[in-house]
C-alpha positions as CSV (number, residue, x, y, z in Angstrom):
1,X,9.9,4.4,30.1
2,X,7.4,2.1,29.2
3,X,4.9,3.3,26.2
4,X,1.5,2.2,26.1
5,X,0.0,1.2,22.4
6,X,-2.7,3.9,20.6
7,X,-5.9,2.0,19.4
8,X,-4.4,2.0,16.3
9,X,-0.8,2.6,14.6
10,X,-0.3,6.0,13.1
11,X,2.1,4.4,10.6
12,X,2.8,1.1,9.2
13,X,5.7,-0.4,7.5
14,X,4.5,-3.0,5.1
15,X,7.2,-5.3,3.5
16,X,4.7,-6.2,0.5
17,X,7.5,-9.0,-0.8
18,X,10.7,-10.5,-0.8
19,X,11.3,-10.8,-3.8
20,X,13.7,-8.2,-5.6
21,X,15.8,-8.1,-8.6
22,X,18.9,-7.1,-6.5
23,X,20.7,-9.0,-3.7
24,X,22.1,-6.5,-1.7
25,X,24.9,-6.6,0.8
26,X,22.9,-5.5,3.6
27,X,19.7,-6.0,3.2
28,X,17.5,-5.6,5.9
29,X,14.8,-8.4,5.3
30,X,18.1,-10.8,3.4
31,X,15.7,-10.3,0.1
32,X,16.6,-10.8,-3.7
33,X,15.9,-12.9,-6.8
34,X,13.6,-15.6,-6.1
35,X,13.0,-15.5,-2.8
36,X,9.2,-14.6,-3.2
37,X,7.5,-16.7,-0.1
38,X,4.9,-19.1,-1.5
39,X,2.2,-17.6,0.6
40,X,2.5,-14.2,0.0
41,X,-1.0,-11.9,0.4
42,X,-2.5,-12.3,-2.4
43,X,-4.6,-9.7,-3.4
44,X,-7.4,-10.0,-2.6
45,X,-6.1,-10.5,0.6
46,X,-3.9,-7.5,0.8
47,X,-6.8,-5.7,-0.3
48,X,-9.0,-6.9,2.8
49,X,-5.8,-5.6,4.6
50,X,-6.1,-2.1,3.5
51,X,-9.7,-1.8,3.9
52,X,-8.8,-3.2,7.6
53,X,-6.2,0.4,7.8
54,X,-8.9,2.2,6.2
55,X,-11.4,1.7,9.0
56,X,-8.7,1.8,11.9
57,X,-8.0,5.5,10.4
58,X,-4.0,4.8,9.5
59,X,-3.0,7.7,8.5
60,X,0.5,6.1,6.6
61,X,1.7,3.3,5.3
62,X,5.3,2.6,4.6
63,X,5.7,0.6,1.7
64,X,8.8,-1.5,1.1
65,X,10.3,-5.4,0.5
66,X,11.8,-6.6,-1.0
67,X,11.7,-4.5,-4.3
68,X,7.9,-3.5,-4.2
69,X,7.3,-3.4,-7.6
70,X,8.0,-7.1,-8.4
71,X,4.8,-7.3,-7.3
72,X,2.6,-7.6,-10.6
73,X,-0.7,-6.1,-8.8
74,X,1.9,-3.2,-6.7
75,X,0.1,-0.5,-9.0
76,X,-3.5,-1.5,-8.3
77,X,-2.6,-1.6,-4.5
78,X,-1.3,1.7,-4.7
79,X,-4.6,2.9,-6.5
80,X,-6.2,1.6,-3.4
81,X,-4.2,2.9,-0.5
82,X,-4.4,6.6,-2.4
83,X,-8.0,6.3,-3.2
84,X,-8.5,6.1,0.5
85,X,-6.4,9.0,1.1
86,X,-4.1,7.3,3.0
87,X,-0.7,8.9,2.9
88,X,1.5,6.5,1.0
89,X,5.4,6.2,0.7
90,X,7.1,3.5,-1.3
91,X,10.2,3.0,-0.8
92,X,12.6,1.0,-3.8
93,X,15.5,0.4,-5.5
94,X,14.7,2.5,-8.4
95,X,15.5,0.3,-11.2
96,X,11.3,-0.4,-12.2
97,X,10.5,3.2,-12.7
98,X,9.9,2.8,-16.4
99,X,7.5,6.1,-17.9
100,X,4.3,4.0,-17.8
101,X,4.7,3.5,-14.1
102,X,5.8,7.2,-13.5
103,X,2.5,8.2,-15.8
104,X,0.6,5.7,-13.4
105,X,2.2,6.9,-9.8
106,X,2.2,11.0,-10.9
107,X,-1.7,10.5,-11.0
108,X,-1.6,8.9,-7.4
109,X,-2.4,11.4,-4.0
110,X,-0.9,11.4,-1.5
111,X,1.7,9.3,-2.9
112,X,5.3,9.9,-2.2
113,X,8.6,7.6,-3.2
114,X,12.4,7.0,-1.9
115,X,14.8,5.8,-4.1
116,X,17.7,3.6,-2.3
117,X,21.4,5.1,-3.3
118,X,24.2,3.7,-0.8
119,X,27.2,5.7,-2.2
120,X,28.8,7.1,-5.2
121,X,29.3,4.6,-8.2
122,X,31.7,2.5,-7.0
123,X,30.4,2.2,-3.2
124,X,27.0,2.3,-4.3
125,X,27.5,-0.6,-7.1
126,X,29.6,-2.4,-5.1
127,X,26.7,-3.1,-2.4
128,X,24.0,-3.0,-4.9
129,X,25.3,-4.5,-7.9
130,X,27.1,-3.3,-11.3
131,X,25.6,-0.5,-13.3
132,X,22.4,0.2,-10.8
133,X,24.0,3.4,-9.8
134,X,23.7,5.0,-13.3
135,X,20.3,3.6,-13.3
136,X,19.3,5.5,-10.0
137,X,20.3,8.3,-11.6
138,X,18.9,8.0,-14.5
139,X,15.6,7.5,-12.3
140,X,16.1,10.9,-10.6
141,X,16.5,12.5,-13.3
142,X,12.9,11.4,-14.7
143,X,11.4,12.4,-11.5
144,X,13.0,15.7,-11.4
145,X,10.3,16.5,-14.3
146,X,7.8,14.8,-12.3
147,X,5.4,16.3,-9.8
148,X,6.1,12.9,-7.2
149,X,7.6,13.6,-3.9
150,X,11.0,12.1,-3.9
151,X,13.4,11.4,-1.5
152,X,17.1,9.6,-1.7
153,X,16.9,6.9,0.8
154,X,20.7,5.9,2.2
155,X,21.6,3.3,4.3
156,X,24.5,5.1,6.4
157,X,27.5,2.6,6.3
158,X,31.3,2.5,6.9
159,X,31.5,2.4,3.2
160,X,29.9,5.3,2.5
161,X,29.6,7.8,5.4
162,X,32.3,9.8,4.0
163,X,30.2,10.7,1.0
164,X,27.1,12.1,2.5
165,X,27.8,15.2,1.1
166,X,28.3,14.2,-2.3
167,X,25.4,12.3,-2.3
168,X,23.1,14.9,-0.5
169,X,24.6,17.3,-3.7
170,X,23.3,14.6,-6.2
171,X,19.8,14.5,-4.3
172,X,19.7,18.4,-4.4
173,X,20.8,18.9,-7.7
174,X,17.8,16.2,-8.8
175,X,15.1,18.3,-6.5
176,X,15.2,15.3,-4.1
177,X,15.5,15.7,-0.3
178,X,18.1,13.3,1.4
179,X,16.6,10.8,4.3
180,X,19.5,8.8,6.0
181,X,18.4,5.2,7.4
182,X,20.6,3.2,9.9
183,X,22.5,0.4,8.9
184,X,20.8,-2.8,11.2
185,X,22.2,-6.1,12.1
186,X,18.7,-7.5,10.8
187,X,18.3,-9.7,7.8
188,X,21.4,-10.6,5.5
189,X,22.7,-7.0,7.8
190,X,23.5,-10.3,10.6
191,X,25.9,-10.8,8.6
192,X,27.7,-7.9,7.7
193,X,27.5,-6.0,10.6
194,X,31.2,-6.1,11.4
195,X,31.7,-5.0,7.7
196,X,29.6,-2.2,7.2
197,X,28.7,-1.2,11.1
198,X,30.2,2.4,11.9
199,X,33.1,3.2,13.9
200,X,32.9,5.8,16.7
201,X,35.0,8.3,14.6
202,X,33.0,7.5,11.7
203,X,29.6,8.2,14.2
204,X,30.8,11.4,15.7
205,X,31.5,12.9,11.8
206,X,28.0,11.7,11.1
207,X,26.1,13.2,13.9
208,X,28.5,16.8,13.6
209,X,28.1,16.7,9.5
210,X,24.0,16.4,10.4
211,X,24.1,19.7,12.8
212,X,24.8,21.5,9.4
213,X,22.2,20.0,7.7
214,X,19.1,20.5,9.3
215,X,17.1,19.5,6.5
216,X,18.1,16.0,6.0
217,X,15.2,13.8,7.2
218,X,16.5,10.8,9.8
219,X,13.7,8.6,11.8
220,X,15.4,7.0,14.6
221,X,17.1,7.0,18.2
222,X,20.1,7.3,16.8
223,X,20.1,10.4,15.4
224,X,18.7,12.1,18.5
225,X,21.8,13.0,19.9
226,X,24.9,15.2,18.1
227,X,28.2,14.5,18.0
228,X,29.1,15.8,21.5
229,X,26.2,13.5,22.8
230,X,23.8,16.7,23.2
231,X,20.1,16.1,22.4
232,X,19.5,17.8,19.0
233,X,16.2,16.1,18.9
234,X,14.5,14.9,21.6
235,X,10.8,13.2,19.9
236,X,13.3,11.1,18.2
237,X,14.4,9.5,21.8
238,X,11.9,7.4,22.1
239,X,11.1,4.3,20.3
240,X,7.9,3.9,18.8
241,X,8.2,0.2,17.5
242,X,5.2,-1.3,18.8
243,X,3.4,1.9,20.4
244,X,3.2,4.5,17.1
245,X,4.2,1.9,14.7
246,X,5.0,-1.8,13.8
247,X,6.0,-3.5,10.6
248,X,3.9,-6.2,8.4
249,X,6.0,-8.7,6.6
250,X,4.8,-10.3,3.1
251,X,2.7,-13.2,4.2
252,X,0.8,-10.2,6.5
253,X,2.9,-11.8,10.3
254,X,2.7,-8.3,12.3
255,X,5.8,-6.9,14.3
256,X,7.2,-4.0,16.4
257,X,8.9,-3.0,13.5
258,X,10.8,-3.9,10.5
259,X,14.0,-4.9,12.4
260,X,13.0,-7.0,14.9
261,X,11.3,-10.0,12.7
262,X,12.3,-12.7,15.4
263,X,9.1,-15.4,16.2
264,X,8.9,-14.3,19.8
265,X,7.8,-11.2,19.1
266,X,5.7,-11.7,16.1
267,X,1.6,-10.9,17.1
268,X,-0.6,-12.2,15.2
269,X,-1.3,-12.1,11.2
270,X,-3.5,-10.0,9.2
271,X,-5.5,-12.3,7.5
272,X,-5.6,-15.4,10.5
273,X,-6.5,-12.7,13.3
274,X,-7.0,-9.8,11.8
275,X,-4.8,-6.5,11.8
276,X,-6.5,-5.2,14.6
277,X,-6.4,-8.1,17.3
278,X,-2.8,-8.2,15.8
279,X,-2.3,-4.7,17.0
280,X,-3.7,-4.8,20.6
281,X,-1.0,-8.0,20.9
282,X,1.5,-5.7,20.3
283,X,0.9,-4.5,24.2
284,X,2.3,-7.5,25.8
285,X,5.6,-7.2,23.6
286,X,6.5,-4.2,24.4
287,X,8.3,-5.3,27.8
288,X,11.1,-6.8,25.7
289,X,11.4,-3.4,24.1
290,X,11.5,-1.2,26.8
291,X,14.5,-0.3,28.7
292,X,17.0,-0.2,25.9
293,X,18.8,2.9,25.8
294,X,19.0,3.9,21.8
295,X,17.5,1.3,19.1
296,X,16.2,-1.7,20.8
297,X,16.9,-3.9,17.5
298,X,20.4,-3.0,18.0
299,X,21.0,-3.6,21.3
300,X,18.8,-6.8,21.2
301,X,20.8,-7.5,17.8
302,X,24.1,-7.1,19.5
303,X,26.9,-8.9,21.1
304,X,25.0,-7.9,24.8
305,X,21.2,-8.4,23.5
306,X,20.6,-7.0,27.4
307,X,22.7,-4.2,27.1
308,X,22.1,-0.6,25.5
309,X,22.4,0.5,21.7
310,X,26.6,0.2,21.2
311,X,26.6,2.8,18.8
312,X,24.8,5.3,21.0
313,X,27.4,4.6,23.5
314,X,30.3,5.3,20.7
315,X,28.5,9.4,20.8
316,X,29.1,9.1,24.2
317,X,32.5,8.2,24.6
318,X,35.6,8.6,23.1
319,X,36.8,5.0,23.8
């Protein structure tokens, strides 16, 4: 079912860098050390972006990388997203929450955060990297005394699927909800797909283990369906990439969404067009979104780019 565009996005995801101090295995944008693009926003130009939001009444921005907090001005940008009163969720590795820039984000409204953790300490540090579990935690355990919306933010994986109740115990025990993110063949993902991808058993545990936990936060096709292929969720069906949503990358190119960062269906740039001409050219995409059963990205992404979502299929089917 085709989807037209609203005037404006409801949300945004903004990928405000690539650089990050970690080089994760399956990293969506295939970010790390040093791989800052040279023409970033600066910002004063990210600024002009936000007013841009402010004026097309946004009501949240998504804010990720990259590790956002690299950023030397990420603070000040916050102040002026919140200042606006423009819901605001920051999504990062956890590693830069030092006191000063808890005392700086506690006085921040609306202002929320989600703290990556892929697995227990050995699943989690072998993706991430050695020794930044214990420094997640040691991150929760500073917000637990904080009054800052947190959430644990977990990239569902073959590695770690068999933990989610571990984890969500960790999140609980830190006052932390537990949001669980699909695992994308986008970015250094390509890649690992075959490595960290889920197999149908591992899918159907997923989707039966979420029926008992109605409070853990998902945000995509393929948690609209449970593990006998019944819709548990049905405003989660369709995809909103494009229509409710899209994604700007670090040098302000504008896209359905974070995972499908391919230069046919980029629309325009923030600063060279504008966010809002940017937007409107987001109608013309949408054809090569449409008709995918399950996450376009993924079936676009896949070994049959004009087929549906494979992992969809596995709820399906017990092939």
């Amino acid at each position: 079912m085709h989807t037209e565009p609203l005037s404006a996005p409801v949300t945004i995801t903004w990928e405000v860098s690539l650089g990050c101090n970690l080089h994760c295995d399956h990293c969506l944008s295939g970010s790390g050390p040093g791989h800052q693009r040279p023409n970033e926003l600066t910002t004063g130009e990210a600024k002009a972006f936000i007013d841009e939001l402010d004026e097309l009444d946004v009501f949240q921005v998504n804010i990720g990388g990259g590790e956002p907090f690299v950023r030397p001005d990420m603070l000040e940008l916050l102040a002026e997203l919140t200042d606006r009163d423009i819901s605001t969720c920051v999504s990062t590795n956890g590693t830069q929450l030092d006191a000063e820039t808890l005392d700086t984000l506690e006085a921040m409204d609306p202002l929320f955060l989600q703290v990556s953790l892929d697995g227990l300490r050995a699943e989690n540090d072998a993706i991430r990297g050695e020794g930044v579990y214990d420094t997640v935690v040691d991150a929760l355990e500073r917000l637990a005394d904080r009054d800052i919306g947190t959430t644990v933010n977990t990239v569902v994986t073959s590695q770690n699927v068999a933990d989610l109740p571990e984890i969500y115990e960790l999140a609980d025990a830190h006052g932390a909800g537990l949001r669980l993110n699909r695992f994308r063949p986008s970015g250094r993902g390509e890649d690992a797909w075959d490595r960290f991808r889920l197999e149908p058993d591992q899918i159907r545990f997923l989707h039966g283990w979420l029926e008992d936990r109605p409070d853990v936060r998902t945000g995509d096709s393929f948690f609209y369906l449970n593990a006998l292929g019944e819709v548990r969720n049905e405003t989660l069906k369709q995809c909103g990439a494009g229509s409710l949503t899209c994604l700007v990358d670090p040098v302000g190119d504008v896209y359905p969404c974070a995972f499908t960062q391919w230069d046919d269906l980029a629309a325009g740039n923030v600063t060279e067009d504008g966010f809002a001409a940017a937007w409107s050219n987001i109608a013309s995409l949408r054809s090569q979104i449409d008709g995918h059963e399950g996450c376009p990205a993924v079936a676009m992404g896949s070994s049959d780019p004009s087929g549906e979502d494979p992992q969809l299929r596995a709820i399906l089917s017990d092939d």
